[in-house]
Backbone as CSV, one residue per row, in Angstrom:
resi,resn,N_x,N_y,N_z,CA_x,CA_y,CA_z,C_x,C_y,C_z
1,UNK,2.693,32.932,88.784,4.035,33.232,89.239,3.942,34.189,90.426
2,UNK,5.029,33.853,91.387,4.521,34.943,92.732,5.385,36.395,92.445
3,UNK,5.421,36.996,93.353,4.891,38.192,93.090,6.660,39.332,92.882
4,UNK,7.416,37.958,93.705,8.661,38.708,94.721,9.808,38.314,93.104
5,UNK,9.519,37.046,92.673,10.461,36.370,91.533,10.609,37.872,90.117
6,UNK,9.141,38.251,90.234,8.684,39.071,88.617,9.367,40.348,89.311
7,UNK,9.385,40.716,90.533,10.089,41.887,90.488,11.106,42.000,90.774
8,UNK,12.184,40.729,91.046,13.229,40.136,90.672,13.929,40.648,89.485
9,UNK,12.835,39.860,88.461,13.196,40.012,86.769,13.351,41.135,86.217
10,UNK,12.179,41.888,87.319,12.248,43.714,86.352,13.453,44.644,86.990
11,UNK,13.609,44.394,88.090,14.706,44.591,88.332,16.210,44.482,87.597
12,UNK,16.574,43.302,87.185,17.654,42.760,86.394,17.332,43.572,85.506
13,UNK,16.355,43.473,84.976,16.220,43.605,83.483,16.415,45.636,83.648
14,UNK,15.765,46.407,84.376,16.265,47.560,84.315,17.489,47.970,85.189
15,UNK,17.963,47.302,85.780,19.880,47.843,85.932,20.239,47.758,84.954
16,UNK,20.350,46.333,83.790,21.016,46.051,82.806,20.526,47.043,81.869
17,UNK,19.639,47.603,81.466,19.483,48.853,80.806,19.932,49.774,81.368
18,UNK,20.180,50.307,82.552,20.959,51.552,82.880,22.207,52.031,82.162
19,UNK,22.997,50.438,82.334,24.251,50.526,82.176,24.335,51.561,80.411
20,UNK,23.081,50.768,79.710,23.440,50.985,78.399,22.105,52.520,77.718
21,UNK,21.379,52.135,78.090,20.520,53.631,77.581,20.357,54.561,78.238
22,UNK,20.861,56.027,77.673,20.391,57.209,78.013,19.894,57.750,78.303
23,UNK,19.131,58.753,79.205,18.116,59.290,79.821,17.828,60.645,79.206
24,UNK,17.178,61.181,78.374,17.008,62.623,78.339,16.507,63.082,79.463
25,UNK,17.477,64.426,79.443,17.007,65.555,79.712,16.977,66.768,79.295
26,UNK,15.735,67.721,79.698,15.820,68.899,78.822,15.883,69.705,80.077
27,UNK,16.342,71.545,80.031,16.408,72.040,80.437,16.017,73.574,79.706
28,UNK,15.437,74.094,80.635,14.364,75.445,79.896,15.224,76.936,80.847
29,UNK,15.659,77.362,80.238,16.650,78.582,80.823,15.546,79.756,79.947
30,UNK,15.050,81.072,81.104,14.586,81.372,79.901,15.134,82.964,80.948
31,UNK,14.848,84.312,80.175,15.117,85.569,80.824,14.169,86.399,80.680
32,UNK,13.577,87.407,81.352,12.401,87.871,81.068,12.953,89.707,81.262
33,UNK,13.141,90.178,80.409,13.251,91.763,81.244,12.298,92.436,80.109
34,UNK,11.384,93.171,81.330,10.421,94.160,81.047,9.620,93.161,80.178
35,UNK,8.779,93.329,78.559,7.977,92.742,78.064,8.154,91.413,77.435
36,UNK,9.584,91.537,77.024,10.283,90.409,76.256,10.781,89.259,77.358
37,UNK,10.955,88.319,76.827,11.357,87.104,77.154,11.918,85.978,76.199
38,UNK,12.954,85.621,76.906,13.765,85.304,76.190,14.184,83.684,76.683
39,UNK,13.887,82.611,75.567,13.751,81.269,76.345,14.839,80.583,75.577
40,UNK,15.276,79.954,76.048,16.975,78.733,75.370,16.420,77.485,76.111
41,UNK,16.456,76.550,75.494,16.260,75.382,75.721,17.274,73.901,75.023
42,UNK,17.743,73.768,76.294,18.492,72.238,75.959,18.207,71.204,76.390
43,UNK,19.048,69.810,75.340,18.286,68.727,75.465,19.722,68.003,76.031
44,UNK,19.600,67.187,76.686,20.775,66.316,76.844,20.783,64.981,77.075
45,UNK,21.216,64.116,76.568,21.302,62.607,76.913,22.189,62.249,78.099
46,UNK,22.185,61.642,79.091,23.163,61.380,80.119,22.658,59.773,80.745
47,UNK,23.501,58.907,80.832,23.528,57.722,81.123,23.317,57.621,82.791
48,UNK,22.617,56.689,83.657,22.754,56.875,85.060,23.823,56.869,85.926
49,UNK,24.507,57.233,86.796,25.461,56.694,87.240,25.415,54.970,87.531
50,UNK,26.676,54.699,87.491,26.775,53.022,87.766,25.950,52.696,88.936
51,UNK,26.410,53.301,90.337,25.497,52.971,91.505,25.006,52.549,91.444
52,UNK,23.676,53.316,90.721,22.164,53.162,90.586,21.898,51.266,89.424
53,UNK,23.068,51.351,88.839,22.302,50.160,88.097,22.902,48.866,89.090
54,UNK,24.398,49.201,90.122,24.304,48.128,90.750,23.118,47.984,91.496
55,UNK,22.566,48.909,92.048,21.807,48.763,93.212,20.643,47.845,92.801
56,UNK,20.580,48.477,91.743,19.019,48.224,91.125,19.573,45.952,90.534
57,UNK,20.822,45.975,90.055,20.959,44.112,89.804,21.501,43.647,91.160
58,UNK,21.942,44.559,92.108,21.194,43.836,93.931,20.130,43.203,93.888
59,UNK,19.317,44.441,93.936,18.145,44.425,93.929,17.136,43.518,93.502
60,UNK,17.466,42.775,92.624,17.015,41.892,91.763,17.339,40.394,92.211
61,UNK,18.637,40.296,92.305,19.249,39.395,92.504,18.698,38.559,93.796
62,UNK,18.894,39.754,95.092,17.960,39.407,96.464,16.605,39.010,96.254
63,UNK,15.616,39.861,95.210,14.742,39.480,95.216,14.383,38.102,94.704
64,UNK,14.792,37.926,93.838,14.888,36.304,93.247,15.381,35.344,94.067
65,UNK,16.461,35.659,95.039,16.725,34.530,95.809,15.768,34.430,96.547
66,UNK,15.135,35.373,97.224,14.587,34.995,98.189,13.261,34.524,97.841
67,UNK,12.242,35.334,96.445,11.115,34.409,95.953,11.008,32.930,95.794
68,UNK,12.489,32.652,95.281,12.147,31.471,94.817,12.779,30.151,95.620
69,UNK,13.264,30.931,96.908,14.002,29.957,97.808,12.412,29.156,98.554
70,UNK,12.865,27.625,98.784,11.985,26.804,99.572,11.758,26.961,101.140
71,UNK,10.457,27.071,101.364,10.297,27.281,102.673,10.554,25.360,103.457
């Protein structure tokens, strides 16, 4: 299979996950005065913005046309 079609597919296939799974992130806040230190840490799930998953089933879409179009 050539090369332009498969990254076509992975394409599709990760916009269409954007839309739907979460991304962790963590974040490390920490304070330090004199010997002590003092660390808080959060976790957060946040979905991508849409943009990014149109761009990314563009992305895909072009690529597939154009792999698999006849010369």
């Amino acid at each position: 299979m050539k090369a332009l079609p498969l990254l076509g597919v992975l394409l599709l296939i990760l916009g269409a996950l954007s839309f739907v799974v979460p991304v962790p992130h963590r974040d490390d806040h920490s304070l330090r005065v004199g010997d002590a230190k003092f660390t808080l840490q959060t976790e957060s799930r946040e979905k991508l913005p849409p943009a990014i998953g149109i761009i990314l089933l563009g992305g895909g879409v072009l690529s597939l046309v154009l792999g698999l179009r006849k010369n």
